[in-house]
N, C-alpha and C positions, 0 to 999 in steps of 0.2 A: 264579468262583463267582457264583451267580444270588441277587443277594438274596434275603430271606425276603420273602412277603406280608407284609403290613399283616393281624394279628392282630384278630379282633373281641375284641368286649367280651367279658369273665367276667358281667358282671353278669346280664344275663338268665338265662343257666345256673347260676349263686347263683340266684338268687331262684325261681326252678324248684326248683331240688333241694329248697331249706330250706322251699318253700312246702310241698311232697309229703311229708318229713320229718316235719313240723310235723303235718300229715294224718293220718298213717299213724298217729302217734301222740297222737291223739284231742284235739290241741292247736291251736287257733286262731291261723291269723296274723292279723300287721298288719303294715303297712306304715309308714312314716313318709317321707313325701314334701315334697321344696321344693318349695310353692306358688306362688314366685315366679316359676320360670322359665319361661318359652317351651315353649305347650304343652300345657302343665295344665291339664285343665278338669275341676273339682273345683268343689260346690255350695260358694261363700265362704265362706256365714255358718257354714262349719262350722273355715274356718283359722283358726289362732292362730297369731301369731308368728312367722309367714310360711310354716307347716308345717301338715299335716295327718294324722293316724294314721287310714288306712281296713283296717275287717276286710275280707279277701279268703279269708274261707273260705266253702269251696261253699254253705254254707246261708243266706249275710250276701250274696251274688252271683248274678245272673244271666245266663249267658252268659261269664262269666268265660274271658278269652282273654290267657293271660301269652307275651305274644310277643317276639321278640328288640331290637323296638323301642318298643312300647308295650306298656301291660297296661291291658286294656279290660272293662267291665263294666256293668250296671247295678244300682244299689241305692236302696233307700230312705230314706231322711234325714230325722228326722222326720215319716215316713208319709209322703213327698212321692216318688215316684220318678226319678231321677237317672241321666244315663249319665256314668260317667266314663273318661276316658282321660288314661292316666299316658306320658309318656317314661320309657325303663328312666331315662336319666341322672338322673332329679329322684328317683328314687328312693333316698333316703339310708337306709334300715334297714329287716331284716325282722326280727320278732321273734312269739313265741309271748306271747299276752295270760296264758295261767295261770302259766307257769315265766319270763317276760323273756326269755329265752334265743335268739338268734337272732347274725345278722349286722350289722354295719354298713358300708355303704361312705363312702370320701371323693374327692370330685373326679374325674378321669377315671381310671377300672381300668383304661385299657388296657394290656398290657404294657410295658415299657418294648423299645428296641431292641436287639438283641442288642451286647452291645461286641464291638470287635472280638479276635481273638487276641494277646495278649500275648508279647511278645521272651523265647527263653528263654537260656539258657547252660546248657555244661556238660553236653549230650545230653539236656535238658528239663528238667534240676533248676531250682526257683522257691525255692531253700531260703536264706536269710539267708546261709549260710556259703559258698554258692557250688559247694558236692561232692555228687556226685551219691550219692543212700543207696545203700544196700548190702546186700545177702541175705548170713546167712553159717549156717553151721548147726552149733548149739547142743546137744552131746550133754549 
């Protein structure tokens, strides 16, 4: 048996989909991003507490490019214009500014590895009693 590939992230395809959702229904996202990490380049004076919430809807962005590894843009901040680019990873939350309603992520999405197949008995019965069930039919 050939292992599995090494599985990309969900995250960018979340944050795609909930962005376009969000869209469709005349709802503003934002983002909420770690500031912290490797990467980020987001105008400071605008993090608090080591996070930043940027709108990333079409009219708050210019250029606006949500890519599988970063999501890139330019906006203005205080009338001052800004490029920024995010890693999907520092990416912790999409959310709709009218409803809250969105996603969150934590840590790395990737999937975990598949376990492997488990011992069975009994011609594949996994049942506590050890017997395998049984069809019988019921008039």
């Amino acid at each position: 048996m050939n292992p599995s590939p090494t599985l990309t992230s969900r995250r960018p395809y979340l944050v795609r989909a909930m962005h376009e959702w969000m869209t469709d229904n005349g709802q503003t996202p934002h983002l909420v991003v770690d500031a912290t990490l490797a990467g980020v380049e987001v105008p400071q004076a605008y993090v608090k507490d080591g996070r930043i919430i940027l709108n990333v809807g079409w009219q708050a962005t210019q250029a606006l490019r949500l890519g599988n590894d970063f999501i890139e843009f330019s906006a203005r901040f205080g009338g001052t214009p800004h490029l920024v680019r995010v890693p999907l990873a520092a990416v912790t939350g999409i959310y709709a500014r009218e409803t809250g309603q969105g996603m969150l992520f934590q840590g790395d999405d990737s999937p975990p590895p598949p376990e492997p197949p488990t011992a069975t008995t009994n011609g594949g019965s996994t049942s506590d009693t050890g017997r395998r069930a049984k069809l019988r039919v019921v008039k």
